[in-house]
N, C-alpha and C positions, 0 to 999 in steps of 0.2 A: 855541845858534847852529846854523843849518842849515849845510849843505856842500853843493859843488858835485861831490862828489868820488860818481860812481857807482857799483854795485857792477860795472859790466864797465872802468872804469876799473880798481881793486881785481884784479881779474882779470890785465888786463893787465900790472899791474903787478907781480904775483907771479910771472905764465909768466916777465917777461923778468927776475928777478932768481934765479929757483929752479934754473936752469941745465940744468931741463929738456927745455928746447925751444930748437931751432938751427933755425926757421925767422925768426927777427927779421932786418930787414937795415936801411941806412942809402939812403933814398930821399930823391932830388936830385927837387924840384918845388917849384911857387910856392904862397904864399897871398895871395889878393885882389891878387895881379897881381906881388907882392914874392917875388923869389927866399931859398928857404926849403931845409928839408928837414925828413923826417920817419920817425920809427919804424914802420916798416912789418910786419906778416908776411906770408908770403907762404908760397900752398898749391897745392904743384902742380897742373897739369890732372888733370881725374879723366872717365870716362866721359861727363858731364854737360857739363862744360863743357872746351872742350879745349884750354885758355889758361891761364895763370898765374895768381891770383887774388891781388891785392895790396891788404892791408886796411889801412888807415891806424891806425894807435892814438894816436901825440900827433905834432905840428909844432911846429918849431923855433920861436922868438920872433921875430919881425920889429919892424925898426926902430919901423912905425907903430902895434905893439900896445902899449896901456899898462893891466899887469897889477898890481890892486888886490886887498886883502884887501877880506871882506864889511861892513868900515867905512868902502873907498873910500882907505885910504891905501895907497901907493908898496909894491909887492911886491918 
């Protein structure tokens, strides 16, 4: 069976359980128009760019999403 599961998902998923890294934070925003939030990290300004850099890695569930296994049945 294939996976949807990528290897920088994997990634992500290791920084924010390995206790590493304290750049993760809890970001208030919508998906497809529905109030949401999301795991964020975020990288401070650097030379290049001179703004905060906030990278989305997963969002929250929303009402209208409906999330199946790759057989289509109820997650």
């Amino acid at each position: 069976m294939s996976t949807n599961i990528r290897p920088d998902h994997v990634s992500a998923f290791e920084a924010l359980t390995s206790g590493d890294y304290r750049n993760f934070a809890l970001f208030s925003c919508f998906v497809n128009g529905a109030p949401a939030s999301a795991i964020v990290a975020v990288t401070p300004p650097t030379d290049e760019c001179g703004e905060y850099l906030i990278t989305p890695l997963f969002v929250s569930v929303t009402p209208d999403m409906a999330l199946t296994d790759h057989d289509g049945g109820a997650a």
